[in-house]
VEXKE-647177 format. One record per residue (C-alpha): residue number from 1; x, y, z; residue in one letter. Coordinates in Angstrom, 3 decimals. Example, Ala and Ser with C-alpha at 12.3 -4.5 7.8 and 13.67 -1.06 7.14 Angstrom:
residues 2
+-----+----------+----------+----------+----+
|   i |     east |    north |       up | aa |
+-----+----------+----------+----------+----+
|   1 |   12.300 |   -4.500 |    7.800 |  a |
|   2 |   13.670 |   -1.060 |    7.140 |  s |
+-----+----------+----------+----------+----+
//
This chain:
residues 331
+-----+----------+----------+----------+----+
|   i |     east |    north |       up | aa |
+-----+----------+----------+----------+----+
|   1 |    0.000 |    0.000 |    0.000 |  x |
|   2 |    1.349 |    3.441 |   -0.641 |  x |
|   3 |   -0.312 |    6.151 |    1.924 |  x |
|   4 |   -1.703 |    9.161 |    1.447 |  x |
|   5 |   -2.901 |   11.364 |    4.718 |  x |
|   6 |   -5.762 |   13.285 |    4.055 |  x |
|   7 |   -6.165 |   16.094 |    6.273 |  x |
|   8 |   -8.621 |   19.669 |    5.887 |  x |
|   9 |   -8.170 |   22.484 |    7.612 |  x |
|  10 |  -10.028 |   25.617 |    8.398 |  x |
|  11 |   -8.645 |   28.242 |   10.450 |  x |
|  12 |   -6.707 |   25.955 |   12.914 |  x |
|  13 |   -2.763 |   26.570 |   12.027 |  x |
|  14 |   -2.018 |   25.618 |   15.525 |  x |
|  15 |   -3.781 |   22.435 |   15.344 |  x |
|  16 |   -2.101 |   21.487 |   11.959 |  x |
|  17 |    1.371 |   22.654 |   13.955 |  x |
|  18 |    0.379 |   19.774 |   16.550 |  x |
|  19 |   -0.427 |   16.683 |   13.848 |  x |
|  20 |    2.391 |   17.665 |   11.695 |  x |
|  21 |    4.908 |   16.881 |   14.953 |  x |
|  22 |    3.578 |   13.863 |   16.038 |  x |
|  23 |    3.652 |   12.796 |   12.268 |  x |
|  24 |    7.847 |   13.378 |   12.776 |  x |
|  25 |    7.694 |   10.797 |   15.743 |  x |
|  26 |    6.092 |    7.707 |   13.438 |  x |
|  27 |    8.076 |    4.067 |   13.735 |  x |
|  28 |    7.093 |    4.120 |   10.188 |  x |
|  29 |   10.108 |    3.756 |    8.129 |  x |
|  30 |    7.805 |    3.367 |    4.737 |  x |
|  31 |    7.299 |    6.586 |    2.425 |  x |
|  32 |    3.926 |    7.869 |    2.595 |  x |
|  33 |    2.842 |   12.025 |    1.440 |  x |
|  34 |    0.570 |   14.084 |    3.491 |  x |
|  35 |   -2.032 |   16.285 |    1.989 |  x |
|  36 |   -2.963 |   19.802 |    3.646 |  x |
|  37 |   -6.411 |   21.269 |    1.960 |  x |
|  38 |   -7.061 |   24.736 |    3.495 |  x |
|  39 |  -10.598 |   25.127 |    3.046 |  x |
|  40 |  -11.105 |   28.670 |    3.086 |  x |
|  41 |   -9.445 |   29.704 |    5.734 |  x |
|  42 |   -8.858 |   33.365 |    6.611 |  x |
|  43 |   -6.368 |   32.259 |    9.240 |  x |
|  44 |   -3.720 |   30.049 |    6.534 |  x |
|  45 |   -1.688 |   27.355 |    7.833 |  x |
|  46 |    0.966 |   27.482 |    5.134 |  x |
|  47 |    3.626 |   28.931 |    7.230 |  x |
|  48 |    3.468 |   26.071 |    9.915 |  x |
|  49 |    3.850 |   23.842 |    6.895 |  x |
|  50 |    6.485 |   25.002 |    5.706 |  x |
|  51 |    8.005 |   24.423 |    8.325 |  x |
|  52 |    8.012 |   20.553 |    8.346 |  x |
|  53 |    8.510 |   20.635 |    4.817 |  x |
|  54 |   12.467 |   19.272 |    5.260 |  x |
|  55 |   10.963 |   16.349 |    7.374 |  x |
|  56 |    7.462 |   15.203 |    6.091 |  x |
|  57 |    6.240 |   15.110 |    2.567 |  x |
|  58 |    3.948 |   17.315 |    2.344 |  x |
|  59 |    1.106 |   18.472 |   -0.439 |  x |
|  60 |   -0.626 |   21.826 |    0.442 |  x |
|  61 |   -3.796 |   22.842 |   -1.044 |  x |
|  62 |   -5.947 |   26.382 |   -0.974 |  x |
|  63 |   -9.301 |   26.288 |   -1.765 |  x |
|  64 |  -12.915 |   28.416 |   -1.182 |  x |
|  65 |  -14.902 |   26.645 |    1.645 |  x |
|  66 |  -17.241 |   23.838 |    0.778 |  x |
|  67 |  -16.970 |   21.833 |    4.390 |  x |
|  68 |  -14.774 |   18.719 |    5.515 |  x |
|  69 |  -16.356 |   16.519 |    2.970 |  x |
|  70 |  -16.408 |   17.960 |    0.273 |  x |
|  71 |  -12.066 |   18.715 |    1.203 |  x |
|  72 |  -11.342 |   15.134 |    1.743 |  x |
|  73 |  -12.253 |   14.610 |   -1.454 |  x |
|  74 |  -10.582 |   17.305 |   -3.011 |  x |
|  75 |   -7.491 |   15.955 |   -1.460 |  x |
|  76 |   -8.557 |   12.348 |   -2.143 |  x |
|  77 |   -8.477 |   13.583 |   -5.958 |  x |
|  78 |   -5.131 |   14.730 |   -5.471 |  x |
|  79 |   -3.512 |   12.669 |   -3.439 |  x |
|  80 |   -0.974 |   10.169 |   -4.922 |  x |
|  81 |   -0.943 |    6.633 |   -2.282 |  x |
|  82 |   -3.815 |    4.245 |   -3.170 |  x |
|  83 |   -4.741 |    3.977 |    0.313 |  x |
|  84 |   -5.960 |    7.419 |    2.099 |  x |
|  85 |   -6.022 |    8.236 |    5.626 |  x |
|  86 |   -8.492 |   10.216 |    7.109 |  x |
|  87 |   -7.453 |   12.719 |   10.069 |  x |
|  88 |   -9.369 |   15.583 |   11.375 |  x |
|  89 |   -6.956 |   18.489 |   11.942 |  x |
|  90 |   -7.245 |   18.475 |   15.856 |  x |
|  91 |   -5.996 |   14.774 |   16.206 |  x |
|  92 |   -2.682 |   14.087 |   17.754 |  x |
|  93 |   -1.231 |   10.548 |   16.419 |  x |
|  94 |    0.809 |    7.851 |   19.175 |  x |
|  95 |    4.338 |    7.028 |   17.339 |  x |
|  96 |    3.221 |    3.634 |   16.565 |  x |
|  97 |    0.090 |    5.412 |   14.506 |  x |
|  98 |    1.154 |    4.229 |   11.053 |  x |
|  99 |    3.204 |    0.861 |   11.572 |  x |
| 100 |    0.140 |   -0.592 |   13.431 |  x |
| 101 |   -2.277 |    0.245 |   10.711 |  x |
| 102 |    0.603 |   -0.951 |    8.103 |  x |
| 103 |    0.876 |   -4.022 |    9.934 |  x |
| 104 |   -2.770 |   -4.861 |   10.448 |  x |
| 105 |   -4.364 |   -3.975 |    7.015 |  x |
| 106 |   -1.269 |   -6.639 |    5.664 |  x |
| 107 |   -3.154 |   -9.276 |    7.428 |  x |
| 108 |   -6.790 |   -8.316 |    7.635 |  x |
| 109 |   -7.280 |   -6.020 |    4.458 |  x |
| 110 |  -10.581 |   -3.732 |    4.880 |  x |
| 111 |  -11.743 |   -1.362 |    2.151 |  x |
| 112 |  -12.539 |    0.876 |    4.848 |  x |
| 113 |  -11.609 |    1.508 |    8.936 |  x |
| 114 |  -12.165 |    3.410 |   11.851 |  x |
| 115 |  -10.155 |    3.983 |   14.858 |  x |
| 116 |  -10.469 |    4.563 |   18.564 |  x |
| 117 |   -9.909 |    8.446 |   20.214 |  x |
| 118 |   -8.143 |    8.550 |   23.155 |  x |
| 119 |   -7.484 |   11.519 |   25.751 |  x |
| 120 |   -4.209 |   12.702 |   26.001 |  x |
| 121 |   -2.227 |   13.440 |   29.236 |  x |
| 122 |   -2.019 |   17.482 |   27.971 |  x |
| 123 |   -6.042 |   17.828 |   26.997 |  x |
| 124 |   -7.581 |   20.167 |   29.761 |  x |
| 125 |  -10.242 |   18.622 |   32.373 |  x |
| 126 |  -12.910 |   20.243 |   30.361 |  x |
| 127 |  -11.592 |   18.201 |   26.938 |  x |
| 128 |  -11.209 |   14.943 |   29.107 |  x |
| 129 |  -14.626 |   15.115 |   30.405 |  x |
| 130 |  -15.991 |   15.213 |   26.609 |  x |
| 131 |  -13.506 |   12.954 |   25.768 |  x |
| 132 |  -14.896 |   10.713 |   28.394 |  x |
| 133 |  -18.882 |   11.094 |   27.611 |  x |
| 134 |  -18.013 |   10.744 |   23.772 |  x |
| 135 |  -16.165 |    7.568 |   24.752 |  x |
| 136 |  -17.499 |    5.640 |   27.422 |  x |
| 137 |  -19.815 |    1.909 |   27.773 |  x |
| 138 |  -21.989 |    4.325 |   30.134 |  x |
| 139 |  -22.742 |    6.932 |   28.038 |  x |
| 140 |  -22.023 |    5.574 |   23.878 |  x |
| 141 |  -21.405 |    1.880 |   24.389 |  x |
| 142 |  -18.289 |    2.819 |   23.462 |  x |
| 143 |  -18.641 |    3.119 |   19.674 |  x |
| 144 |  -15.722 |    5.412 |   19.496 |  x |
| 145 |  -13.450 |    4.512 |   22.081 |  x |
| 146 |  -12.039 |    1.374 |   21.256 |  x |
| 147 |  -15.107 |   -1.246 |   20.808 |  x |
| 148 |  -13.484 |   -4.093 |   19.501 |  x |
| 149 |  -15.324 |   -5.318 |   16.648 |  x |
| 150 |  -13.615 |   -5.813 |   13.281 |  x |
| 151 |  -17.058 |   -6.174 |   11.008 |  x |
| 152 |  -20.215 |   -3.958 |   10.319 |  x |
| 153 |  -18.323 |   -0.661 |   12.679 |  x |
| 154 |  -19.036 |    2.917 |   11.042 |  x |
| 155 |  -15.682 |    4.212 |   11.134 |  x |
| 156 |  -15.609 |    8.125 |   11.998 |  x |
| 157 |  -13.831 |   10.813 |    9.785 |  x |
| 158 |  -11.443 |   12.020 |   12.667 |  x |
| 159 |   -9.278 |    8.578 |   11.977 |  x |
| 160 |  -10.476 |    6.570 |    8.739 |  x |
| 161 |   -8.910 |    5.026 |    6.185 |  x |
| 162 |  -10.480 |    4.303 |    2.775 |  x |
| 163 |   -8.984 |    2.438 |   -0.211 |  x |
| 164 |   -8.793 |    4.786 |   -3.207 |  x |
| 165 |  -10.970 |    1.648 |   -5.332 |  x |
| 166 |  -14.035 |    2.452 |   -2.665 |  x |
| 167 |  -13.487 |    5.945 |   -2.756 |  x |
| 168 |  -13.887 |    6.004 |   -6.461 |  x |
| 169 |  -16.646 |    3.551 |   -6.491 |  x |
| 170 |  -18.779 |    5.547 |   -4.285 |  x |
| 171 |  -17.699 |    9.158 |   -4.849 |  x |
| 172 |  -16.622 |    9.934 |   -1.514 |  x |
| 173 |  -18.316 |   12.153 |    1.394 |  x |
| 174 |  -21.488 |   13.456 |    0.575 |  x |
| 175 |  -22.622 |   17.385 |    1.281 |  x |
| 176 |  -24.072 |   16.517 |    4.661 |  x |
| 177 |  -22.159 |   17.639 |    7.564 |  x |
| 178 |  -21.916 |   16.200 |   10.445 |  x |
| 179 |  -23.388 |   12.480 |    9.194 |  x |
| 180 |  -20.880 |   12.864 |    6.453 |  x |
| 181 |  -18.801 |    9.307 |    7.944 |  x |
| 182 |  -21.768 |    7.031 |    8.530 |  x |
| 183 |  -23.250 |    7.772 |    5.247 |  x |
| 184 |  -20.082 |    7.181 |    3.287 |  x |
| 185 |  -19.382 |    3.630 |    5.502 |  x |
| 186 |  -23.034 |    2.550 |    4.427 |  x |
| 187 |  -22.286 |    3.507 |    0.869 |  x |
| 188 |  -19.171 |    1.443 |    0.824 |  x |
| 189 |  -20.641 |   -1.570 |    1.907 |  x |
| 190 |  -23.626 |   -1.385 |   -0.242 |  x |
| 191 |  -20.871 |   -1.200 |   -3.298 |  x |
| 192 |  -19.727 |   -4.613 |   -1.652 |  x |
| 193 |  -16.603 |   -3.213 |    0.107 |  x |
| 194 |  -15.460 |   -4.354 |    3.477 |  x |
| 195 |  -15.276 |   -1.759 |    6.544 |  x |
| 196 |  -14.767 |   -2.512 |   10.568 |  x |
| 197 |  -12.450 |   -1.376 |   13.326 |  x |
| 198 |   -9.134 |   -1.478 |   13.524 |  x |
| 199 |   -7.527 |   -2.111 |   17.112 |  x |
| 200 |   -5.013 |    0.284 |   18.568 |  x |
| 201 |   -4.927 |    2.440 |   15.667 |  x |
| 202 |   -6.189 |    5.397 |   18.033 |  x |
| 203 |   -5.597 |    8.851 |   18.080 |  x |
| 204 |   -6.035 |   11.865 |   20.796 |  x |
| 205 |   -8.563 |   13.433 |   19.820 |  x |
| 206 |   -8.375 |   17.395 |   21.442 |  x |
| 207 |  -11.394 |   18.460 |   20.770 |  x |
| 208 |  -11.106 |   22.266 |   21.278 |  x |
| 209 |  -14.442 |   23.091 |   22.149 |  x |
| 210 |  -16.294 |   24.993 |   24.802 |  x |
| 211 |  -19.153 |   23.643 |   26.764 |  x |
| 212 |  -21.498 |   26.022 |   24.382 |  x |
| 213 |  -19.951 |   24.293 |   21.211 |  x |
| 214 |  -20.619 |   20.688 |   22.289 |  x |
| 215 |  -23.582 |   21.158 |   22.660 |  x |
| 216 |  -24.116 |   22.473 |   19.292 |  x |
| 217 |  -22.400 |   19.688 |   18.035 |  x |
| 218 |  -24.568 |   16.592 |   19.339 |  x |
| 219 |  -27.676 |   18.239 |   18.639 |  x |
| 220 |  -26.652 |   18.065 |   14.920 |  x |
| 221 |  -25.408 |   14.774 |   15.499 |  x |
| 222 |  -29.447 |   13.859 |   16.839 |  x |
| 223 |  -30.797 |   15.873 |   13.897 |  x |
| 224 |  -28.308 |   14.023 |   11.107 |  x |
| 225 |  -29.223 |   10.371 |   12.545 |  x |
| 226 |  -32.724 |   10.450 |   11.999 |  x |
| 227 |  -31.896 |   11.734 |    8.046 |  x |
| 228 |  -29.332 |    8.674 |    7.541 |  x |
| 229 |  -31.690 |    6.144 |    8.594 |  x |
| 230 |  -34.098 |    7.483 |    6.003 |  x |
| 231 |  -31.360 |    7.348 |    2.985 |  x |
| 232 |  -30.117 |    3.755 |    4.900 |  x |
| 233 |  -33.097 |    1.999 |    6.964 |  x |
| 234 |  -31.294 |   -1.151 |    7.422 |  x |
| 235 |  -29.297 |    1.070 |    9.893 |  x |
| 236 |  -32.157 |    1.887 |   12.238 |  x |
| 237 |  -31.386 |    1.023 |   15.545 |  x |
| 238 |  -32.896 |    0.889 |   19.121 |  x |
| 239 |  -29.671 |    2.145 |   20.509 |  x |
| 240 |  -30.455 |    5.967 |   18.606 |  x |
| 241 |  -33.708 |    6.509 |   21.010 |  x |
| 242 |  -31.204 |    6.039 |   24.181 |  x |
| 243 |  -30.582 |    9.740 |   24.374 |  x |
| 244 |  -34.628 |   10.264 |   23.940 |  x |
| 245 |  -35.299 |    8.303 |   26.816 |  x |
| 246 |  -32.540 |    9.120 |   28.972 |  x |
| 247 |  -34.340 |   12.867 |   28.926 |  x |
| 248 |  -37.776 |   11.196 |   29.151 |  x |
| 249 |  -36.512 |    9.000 |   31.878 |  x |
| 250 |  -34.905 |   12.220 |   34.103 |  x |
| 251 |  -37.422 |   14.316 |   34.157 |  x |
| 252 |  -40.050 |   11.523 |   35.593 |  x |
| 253 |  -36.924 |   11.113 |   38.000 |  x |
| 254 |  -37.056 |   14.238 |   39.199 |  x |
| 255 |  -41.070 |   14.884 |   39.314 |  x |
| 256 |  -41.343 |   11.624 |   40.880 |  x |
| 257 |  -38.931 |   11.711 |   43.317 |  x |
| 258 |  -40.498 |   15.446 |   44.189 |  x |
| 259 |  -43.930 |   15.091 |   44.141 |  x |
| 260 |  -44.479 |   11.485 |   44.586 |  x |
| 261 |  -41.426 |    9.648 |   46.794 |  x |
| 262 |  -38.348 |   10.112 |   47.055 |  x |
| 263 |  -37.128 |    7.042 |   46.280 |  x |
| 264 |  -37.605 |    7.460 |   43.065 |  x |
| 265 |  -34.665 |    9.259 |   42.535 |  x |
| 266 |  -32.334 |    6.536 |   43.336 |  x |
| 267 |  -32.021 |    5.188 |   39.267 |  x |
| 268 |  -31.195 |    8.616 |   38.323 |  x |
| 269 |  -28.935 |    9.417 |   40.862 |  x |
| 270 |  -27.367 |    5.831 |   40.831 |  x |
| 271 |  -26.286 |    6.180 |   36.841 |  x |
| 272 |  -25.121 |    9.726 |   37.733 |  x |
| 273 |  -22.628 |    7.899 |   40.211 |  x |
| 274 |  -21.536 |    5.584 |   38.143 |  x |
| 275 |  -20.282 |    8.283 |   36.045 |  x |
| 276 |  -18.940 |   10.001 |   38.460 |  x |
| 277 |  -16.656 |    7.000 |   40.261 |  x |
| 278 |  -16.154 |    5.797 |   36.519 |  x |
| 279 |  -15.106 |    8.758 |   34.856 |  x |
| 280 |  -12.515 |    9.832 |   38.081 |  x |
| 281 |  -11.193 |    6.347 |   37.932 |  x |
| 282 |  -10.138 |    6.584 |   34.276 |  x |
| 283 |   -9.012 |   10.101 |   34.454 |  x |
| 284 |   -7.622 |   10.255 |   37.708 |  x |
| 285 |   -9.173 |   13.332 |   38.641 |  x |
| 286 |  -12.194 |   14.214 |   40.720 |  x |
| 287 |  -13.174 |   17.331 |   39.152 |  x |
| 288 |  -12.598 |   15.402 |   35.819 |  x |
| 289 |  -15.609 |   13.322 |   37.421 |  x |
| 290 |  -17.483 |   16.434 |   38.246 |  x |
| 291 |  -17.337 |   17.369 |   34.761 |  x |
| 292 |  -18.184 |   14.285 |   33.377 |  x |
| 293 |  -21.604 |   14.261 |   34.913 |  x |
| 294 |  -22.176 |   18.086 |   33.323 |  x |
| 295 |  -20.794 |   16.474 |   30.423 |  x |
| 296 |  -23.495 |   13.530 |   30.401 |  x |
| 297 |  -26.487 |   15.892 |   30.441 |  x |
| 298 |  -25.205 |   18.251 |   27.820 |  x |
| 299 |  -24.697 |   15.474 |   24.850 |  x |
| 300 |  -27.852 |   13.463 |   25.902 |  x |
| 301 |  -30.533 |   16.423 |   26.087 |  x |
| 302 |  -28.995 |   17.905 |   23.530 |  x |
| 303 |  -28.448 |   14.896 |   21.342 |  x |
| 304 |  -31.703 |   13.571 |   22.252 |  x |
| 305 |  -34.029 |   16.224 |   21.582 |  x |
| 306 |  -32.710 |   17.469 |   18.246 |  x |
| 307 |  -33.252 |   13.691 |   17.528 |  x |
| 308 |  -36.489 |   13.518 |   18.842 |  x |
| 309 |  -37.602 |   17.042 |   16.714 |  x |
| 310 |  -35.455 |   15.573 |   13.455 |  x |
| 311 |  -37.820 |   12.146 |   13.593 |  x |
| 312 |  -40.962 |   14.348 |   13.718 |  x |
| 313 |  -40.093 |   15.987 |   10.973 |  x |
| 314 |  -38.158 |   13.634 |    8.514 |  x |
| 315 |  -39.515 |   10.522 |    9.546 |  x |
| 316 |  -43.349 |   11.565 |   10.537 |  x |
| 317 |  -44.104 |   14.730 |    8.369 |  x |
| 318 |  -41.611 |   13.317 |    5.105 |  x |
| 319 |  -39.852 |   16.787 |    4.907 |  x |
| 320 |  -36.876 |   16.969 |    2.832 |  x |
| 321 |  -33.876 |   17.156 |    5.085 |  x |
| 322 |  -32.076 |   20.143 |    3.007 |  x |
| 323 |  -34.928 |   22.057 |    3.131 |  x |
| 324 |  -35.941 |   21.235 |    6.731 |  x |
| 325 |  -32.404 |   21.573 |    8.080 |  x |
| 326 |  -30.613 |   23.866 |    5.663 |  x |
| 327 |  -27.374 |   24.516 |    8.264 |  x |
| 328 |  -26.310 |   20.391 |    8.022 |  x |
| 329 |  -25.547 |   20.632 |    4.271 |  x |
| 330 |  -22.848 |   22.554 |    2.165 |  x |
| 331 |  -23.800 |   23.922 |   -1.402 |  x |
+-----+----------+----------+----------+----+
//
């Protein structure tokens, strides 16, 4: 295989300045070319590039903005290795990043994987604490933290590989954004292609977000799922209600437990202990703990009403999703 690192950016040169340095500590010893699109960024990365130009090969790219998508492809287009790999710019990669996905597609080829994200000793207590919720059995069933199952996974944009056969075969991502990931993994196995996850091929994942901005971010992730289970029904699953009920199932907590017995907040307050003890065992930190349980409520309110107003409208009333939710698609 000959690998190409796709990568788009959009006003995050210190990120880039991050990825690019841990890309100088791979045990790779194979060549491999990195391409840079700067999607229409007012703040340019091309000085931090240059910078690691004596060290890394590196292919930079300027064009207007048309989202992540629509730039992996663009590099994807470009991009000379027959094998791409998928980073999102605020990714940080372990030294043994390459040489373990090297060594594992040689033996169990996929068309297409995901990765595991991982917190890093230098993320904040704020990033660990998303890090942790996004993560976790408790909270995702661990869909992006290192569930080990090779078959049938729905690898994630922020570490994915794709052969450059299934990226030609299915045209890459679509304009949808975020949702952009599952839709392309369902595409690719419709076309017959093989996708699943590929162990200890993580990356840290930094995340630079404030509390305000995660929240935006998983309520587009509960409007998007509702719209890929329309284009791909055989993807419907129970699991995507979770979030739904988890709101449904604290506020009767907290009315019952106020107006009818006590008692009945025990459930609620039992899961919000389990976080807790869970979350500061893992991190070692109680305040990371704290946090975590903040955490919890943001991503499943906000996931789960934005998927419970995106299934009345898509799913019940048969709007179009552009039209309906104009903000999750680039022209």
């Amino acid at each position: 295989m000959k690998l190409s690192i796709i990568v788009p950016v959009y006003n995050r040169p210190d990120e880039i300045d991050e990825l690019l340095e841990s890309l100088t500590h791979q045990d790779f010893d194979q060549d491999y070319e990195i391409v840079i699109v700067e999607d229409g960024s007012t703040q340019s990365s091309e000085s931090i590039i240059e910078k690691y130009r004596s060290q890394l090969n590196i292919s930079y790219f300027f064009k207007e903005n048309s989202g992540p998508g629509d730039s992996r492809n663009y590099g994807m287009q470009r991009a000379w290795g027959n094998y791409f790999i998928i980073l999102d710019s605020d990714v940080i990669l372990p030294s043994h990043y390459l040489s373990t996905i090297d060594t594992f597609l040689a033996d169990n080829y996929l068309d297409c994987f995901g990765g595991a994200d991982a917190a890093h000793e230098s993320f904040s207590d704020v990033q660990k604490a998303i890090n942790y919720v996004m993560t976790s059995f408790f909270t995702t069933g661990g869909i992006r933290g290192g569930k080990i199952k090779i078959q049938k996974f729905e690898p994630r944009s922020f570490n994915m590989g794709i052969s450059k056969e299934a990226f030609e075969a299915t045209g890459g991502f679509s304009k949808i954004h975020p949702g952009e990931d599952p839709d392309l993994s369902q595409r690719i196995v419709t076309k017959g292609f093989t996708t699943g996850f590929l162990p200890n091929a993580f990356v840290y994942h930094k995340r630079r977000i404030s509390w305000e901005k995660f929240h935006t971010q998983v309520k587009k992730f509960g409007m998007v799922r509702p719209i890929l289970t329309k284009w791909h029904p055989t993807t419907a699953r129970l699991t995507f209600w979770f979030p739904t009920l988890f709101v449904l199932f604290t506020l009767l907590s907290i009315l019952g437990g106020f107006l009818v017995s006590s008692p009945l907040f025990i459930p609620l307050v039992s899961y919000v202990g389990l976080i807790f003890i869970h979350s500061s065992m893992l991190n070692k930190s109680i305040k990371v703990g704290f946090l975590s349980i903040y955490a919890v409520f943001i991503q499943f309110f906000g996931y789960g009403l934005a998927f419970l107003k995106s299934t009345f409208y898509i799913r019940l009333l048969n709007r179009n999703p552009e039209k309906q939710f104009p903000k999750l698609f680039f022209k």
